[in-house]
C-alpha positions as CSV (number, residue, x, y, z in Angstrom):
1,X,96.2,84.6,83.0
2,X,94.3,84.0,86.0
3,X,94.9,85.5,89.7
4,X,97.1,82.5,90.9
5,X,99.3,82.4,88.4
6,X,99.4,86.4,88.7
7,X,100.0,86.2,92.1
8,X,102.5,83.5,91.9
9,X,103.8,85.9,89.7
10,X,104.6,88.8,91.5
11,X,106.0,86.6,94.2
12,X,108.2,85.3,92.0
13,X,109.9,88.5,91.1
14,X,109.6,90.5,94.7
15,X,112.2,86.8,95.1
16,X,114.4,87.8,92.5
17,X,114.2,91.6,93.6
18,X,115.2,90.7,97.6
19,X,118.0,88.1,96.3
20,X,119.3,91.2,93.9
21,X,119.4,93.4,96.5
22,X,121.0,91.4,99.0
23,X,123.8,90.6,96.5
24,X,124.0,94.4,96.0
25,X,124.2,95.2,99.4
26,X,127.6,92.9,99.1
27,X,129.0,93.3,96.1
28,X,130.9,96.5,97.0
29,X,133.0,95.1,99.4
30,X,134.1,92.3,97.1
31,X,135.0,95.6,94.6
32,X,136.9,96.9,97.5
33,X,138.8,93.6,98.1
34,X,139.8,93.2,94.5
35,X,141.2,96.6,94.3
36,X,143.2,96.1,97.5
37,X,144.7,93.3,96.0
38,X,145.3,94.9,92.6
39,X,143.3,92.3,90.7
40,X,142.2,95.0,88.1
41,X,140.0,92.6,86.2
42,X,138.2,91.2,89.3
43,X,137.3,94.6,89.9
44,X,135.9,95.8,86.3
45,X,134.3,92.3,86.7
46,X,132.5,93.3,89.5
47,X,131.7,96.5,88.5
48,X,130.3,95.4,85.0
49,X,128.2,92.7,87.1
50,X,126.9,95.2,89.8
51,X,125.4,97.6,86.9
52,X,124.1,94.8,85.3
53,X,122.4,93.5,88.3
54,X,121.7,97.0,89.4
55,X,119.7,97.5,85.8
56,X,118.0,94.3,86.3
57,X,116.4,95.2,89.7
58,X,115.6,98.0,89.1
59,X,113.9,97.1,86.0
60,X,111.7,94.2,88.3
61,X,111.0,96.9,90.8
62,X,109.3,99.0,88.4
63,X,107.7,96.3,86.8
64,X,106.3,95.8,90.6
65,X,104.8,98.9,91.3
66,X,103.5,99.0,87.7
67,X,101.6,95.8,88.3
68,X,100.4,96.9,91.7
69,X,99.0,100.1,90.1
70,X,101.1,102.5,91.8
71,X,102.0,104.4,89.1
């Protein structure tokens, strides 16, 4: 692969990483709102989705640092 595809690349997944993390950074509230409404299987919903999208970036971020040689 050469260095501009590489590059294009990381960028690519430090994207996906920032969009992740701002849903993240929301998602709990929507958990919140669900329970205070006592829609049970919003909330699971939600919860199943956050660790899945929790796994997933954290899974890109270390992918990152691999790539950048920082570990």
């Amino acid at each position: 692969m050469n260095n501009n595809s590489q590059n294009e690349n990381h960028f690519k997944a430090a994207n996906q990483v920032i969009k992740k993390l701002g849903f993240l950074s929301h998602v709990d509230k929507n958990i919140s709102d669900a329970h205070d409404h006592g829609n049970k299987q919003a909330e699971m919903t939600l919860n199943i989705l956050k660790a899945v999208e929790q796994r997933y970036t954290d899974s890109m971020k270390y992918f990152l640092i691999a790539e950048a040689g920082m570990i």
